[in-house]
C-alpha positions in Angstrom: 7.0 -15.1 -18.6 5.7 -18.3 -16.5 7.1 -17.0 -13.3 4.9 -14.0 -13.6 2.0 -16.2 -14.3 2.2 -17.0 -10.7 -0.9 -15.3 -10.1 -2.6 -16.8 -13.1 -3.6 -13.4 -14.6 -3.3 -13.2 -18.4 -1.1 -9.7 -17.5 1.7 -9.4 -14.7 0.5 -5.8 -14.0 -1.1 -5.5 -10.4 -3.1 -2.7 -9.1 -1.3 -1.9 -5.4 -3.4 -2.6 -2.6 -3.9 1.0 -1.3 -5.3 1.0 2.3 -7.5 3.6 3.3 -10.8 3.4 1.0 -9.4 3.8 -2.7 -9.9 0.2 -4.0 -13.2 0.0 -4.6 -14.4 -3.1 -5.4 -15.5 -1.5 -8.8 -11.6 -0.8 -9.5 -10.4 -4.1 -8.3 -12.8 -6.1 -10.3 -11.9 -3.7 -13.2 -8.7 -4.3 -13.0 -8.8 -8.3 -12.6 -11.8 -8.3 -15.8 -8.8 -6.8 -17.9 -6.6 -9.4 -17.5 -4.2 -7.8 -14.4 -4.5 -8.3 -10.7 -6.7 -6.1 -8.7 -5.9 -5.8 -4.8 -8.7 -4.6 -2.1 -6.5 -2.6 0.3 -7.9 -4.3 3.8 -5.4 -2.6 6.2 -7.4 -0.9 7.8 -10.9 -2.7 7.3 -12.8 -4.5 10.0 -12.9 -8.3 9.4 -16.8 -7.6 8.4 -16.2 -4.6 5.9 -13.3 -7.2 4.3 -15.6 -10.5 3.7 -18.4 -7.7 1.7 -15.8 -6.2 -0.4 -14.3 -9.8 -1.2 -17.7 -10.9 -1.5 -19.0 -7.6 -3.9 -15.5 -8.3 -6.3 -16.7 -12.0 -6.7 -19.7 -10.7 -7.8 -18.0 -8.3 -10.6 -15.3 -10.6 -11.6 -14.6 -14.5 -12.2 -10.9 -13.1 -12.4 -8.0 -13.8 -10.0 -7.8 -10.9 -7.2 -5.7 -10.0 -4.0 -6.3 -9.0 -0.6 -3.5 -7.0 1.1 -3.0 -6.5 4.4 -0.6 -5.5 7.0 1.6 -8.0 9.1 1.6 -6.5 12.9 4.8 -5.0 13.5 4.8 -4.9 17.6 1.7 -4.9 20.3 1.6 -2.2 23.1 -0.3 -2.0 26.5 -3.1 -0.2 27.4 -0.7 2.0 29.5 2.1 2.5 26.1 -1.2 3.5 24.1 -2.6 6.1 26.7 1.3 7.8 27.1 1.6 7.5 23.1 -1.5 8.9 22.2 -1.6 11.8 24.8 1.7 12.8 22.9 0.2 12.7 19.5 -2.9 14.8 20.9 -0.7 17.4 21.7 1.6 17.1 18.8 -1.5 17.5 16.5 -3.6 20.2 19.0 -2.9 23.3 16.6 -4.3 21.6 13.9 -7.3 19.9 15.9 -8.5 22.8 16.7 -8.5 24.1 13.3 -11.5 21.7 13.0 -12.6 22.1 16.4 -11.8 18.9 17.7 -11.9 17.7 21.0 -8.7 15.7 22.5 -10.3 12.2 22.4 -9.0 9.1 24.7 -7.4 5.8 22.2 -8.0 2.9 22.5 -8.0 0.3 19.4 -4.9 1.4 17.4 -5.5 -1.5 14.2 -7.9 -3.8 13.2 -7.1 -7.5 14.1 -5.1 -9.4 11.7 -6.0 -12.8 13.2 -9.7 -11.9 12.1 -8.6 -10.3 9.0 -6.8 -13.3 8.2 -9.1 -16.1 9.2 -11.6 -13.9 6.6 -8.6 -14.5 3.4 -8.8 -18.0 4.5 -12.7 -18.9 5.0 -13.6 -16.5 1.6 -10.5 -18.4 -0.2 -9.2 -15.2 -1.7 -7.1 -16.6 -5.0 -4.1 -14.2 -3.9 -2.7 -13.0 -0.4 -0.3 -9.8 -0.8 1.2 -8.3 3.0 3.8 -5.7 3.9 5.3 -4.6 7.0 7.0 -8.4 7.7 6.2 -12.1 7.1 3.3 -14.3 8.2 4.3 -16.8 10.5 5.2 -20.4 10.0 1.7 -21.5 10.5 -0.2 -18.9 8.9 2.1 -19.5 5.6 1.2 -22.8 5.9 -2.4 -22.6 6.5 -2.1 -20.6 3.3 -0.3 -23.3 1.2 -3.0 -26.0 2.5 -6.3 -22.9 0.9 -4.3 -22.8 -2.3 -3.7 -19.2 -1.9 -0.7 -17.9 -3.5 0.9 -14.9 -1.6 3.3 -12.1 -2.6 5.7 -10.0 0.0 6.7 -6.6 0.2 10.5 -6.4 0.7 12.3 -2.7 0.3 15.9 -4.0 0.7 17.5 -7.5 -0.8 17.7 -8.6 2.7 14.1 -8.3 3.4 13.6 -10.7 0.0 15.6 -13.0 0.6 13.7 -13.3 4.4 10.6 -13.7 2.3 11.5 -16.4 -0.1 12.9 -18.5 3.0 9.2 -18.9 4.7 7.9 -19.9 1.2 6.2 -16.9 -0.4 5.4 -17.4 -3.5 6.5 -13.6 -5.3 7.9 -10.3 -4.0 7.6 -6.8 -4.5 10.5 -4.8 -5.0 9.2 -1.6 -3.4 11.6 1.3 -4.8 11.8 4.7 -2.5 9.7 6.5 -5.7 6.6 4.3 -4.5 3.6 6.7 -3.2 2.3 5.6 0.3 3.8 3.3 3.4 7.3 2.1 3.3 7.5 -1.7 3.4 10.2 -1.7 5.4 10.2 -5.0 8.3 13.8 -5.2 9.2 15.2 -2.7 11.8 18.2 -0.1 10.5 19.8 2.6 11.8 18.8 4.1 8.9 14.8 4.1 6.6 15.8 2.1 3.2 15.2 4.4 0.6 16.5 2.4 -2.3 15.6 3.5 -5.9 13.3 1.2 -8.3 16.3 1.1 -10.8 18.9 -0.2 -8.2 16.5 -2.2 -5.9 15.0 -4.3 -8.6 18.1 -6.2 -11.0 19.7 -6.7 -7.1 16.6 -8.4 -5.7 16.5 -10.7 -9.0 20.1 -11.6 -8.4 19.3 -13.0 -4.8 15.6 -14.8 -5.0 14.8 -17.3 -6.9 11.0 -16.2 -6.9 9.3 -13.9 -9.0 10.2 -10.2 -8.6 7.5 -7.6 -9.1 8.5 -3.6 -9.5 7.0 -1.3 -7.6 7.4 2.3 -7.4 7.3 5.5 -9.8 5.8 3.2 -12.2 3.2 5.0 -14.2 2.8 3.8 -18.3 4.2 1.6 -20.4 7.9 2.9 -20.2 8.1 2.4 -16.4 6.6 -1.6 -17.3 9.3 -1.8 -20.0 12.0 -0.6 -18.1 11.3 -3.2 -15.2 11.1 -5.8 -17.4 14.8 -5.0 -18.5 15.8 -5.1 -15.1 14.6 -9.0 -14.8 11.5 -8.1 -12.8 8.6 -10.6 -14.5 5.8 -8.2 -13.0 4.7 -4.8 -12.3 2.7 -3.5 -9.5 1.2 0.2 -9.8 -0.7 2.4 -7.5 -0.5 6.2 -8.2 -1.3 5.0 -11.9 -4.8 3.6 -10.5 -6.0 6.4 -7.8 -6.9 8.8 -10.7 -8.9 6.2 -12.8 -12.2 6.2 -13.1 -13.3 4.0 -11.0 -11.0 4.6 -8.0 -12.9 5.6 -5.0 -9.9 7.8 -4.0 -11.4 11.5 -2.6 -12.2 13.8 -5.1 -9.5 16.0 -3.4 -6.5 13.5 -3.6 -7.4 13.1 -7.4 -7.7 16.6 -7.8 -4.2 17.0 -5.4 -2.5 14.2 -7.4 -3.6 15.8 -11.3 -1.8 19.0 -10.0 1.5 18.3 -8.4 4.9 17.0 -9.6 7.4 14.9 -8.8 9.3 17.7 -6.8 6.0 18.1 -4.3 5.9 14.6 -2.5 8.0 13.7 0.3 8.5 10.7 3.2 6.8 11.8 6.4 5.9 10.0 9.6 3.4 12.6 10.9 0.1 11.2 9.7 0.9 7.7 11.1 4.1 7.1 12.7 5.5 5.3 9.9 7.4 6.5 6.7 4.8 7.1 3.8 5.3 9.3 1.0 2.4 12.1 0.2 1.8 15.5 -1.6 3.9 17.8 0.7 1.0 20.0 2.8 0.8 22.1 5.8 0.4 19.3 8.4 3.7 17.3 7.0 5.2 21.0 7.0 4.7 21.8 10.7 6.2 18.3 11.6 9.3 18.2 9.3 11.8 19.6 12.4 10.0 17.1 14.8 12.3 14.7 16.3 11.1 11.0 15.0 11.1 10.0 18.6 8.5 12.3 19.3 6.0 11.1 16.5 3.8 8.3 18.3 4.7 5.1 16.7 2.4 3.2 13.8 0.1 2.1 14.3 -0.8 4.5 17.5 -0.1 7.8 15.3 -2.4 6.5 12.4 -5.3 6.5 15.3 -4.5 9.6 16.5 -4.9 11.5 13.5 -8.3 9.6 12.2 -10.2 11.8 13.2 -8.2 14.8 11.5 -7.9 13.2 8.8 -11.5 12.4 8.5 -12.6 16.7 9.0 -9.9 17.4 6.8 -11.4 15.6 4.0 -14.9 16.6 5.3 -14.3 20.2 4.7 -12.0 19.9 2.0 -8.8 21.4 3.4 -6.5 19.2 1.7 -3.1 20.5 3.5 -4.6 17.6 6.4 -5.3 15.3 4.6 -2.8 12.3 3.8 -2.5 12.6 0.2 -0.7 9.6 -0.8 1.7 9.2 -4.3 4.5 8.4 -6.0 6.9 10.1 -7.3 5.5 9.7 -11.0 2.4 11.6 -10.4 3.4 14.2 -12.8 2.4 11.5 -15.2 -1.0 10.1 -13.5 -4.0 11.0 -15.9 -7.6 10.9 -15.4 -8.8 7.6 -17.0 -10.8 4.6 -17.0 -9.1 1.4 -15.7 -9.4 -0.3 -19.5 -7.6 3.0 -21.0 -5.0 2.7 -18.5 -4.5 -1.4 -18.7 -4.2 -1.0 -22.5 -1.1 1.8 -22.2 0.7 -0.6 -20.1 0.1 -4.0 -21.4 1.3 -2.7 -24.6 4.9 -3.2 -22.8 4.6 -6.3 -21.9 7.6 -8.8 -23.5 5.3 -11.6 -26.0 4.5 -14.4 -23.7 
């Protein structure tokens, strides 16, 4: 169990960083106070909303925490973002004017990780988790010299193997079952959708770093069972959107305590990029779209903002992205420390 303690975290159980306002600084800290790792999800924060909520977790914990964010994937011009966008207006128009929204002009499609980044650095967050790719040589190494350890999202062995060769210290084996984004960084004809059970004992057998599950892990079976497959960690983040002191919307709790593992699927209409949800009415209308015609991430994700934003406003949750795993049959609604003692009871002795 000393490559799990990589983190230095009494448990190698670690709360996903969930962009999009779940990981309240009240559940991270929770999380970390309990022994595990707690992750703010700063996708999608502004480099001024990240330094409070690192800053309000340091004030709730003396624990070991994360900070997630997402590694750019490509950069477009102001002319690619007026075509794109003007697409996904009219893609989404039926449904915009359900909420009587007016077409609106994009501009700022993502947050800038430069700023994000120089925030990890400066508030010397103890742990740096990323998906979507790799930092570059000279941000990994800029890490290294803070003493931050970091931890990779890979879907395919491939993608592991990439990041254990610019020095990342752990990796998340991100099985298909896994609620939210797809991980995915290295193009294919075809979206990796590789199962928990076969992704994770194939990873182990091709990095040398620690491997952590991920994906349709909800209690203490799903931690035992990745343990057997030679993972040394866990990460979970269905489990934690129904606790109590996820910041989740009432409605995605409510969504995720009443649907089963036959209602989620892999959709690229709220954002442009595969992420599995509770199936509604807006991933519905856009299941015979051609993928071509979705607005690429992060373009599509800006488009529907605003959507997403009434949806939740007024409570129509078939508009709202709804976010989980596979497992969420199983998701209960607890308090982190109820939740942390089901699965550390799983943990091999260390």
């Amino acid at each position: 169990m000393e490559e799990a303690n990589v983190f230095n975290v009494k448990y190698p159980i670690i709360q996903a960083g969930m962009a999009g306002g779940a990981t309240s600084p009240q559940l991270v800290a929770a999380v970390s106070n309990y022994g595990g790792l707690g992750t703010i999800g700063g996708g999608y924060m502004s480099p001024e909303n990240l330094r409070k909520a690192i800053q309000k977790v340091k004030t709730l914990t003396d624990q070991p925490f994360a900070v997630n964010l997402f590694i750019p994937e490509q950069s477009f011009t102001a002319e690619e973002v007026a075509v794109h966008s003007k697409r996904g207006m009219e893609l989404t128009q039926p449904f915009r004017n359900r909420f009587g929204l007016m077409t609106k002009k994009v501009e700022k499609v993502q947050e800038s990780f430069e700023q994000q980044f120089e925030v990890v650095l400066e508030e010397q967050v103890p742990v740096f988790s990323f998906t979507f790719g790799v930092p570059t040589d000279n941000q990994v190494a800029a890490l290294k010299a803070a003493g931050i350890v970091t931890c990779g999202t890979a879907t395919t062995v491939e993608e592991a193997k990439q990041i254990e060769q610019v020095g990342i210290d752990a990796v998340v084996a991100q099985g298909s079952e896994a609620g939210g984004h797809r991980g995915s960084f290295i193009q294919s004809e075809y979206l990796p959708l590789i199962g928990t059970m076969a992704l994770v004992p194939q990873i182990v057998d091709h990095v040398t770093i620690p491997v952590i599950a991920a994906g349709g892990i909800m209690d203490e079976r799903g931690v035992a069972a990745s343990f057997a497959l030679g993972a040394t960690g866990v990460q979970l983040g269905t489990a934690f959107l129904t606790t109590i002191e996820s910041a989740a919307h009432p409605l995605h709790k409510e969504q995720l305590l009443q649907h089963n593992e036959a209602d989620t699927d892999v959709t690229y209409a709220f954002s442009g990029k595969a992420a599995r949800g509770i199936r509604n009415a807006f991933i519905e209308a856009h299941t015979s779209t051609r993928l071509e015609e979705i607005p690429p991430y992060p373009i599509q994700n800006a488009v529907t903002q605003d959507l997403r934003k009434a949806s939740s406003e007024e409570g129509d949750w078939n508009t709202m992205s709804l976010w989980a795993g596979q497992g969420l049959r199983l998701a209960e609604q607890l308090s982190v420390e109820q939740l942390m003692q089901r699965l550390t009871k799983a943990i091999p002795h260390q």
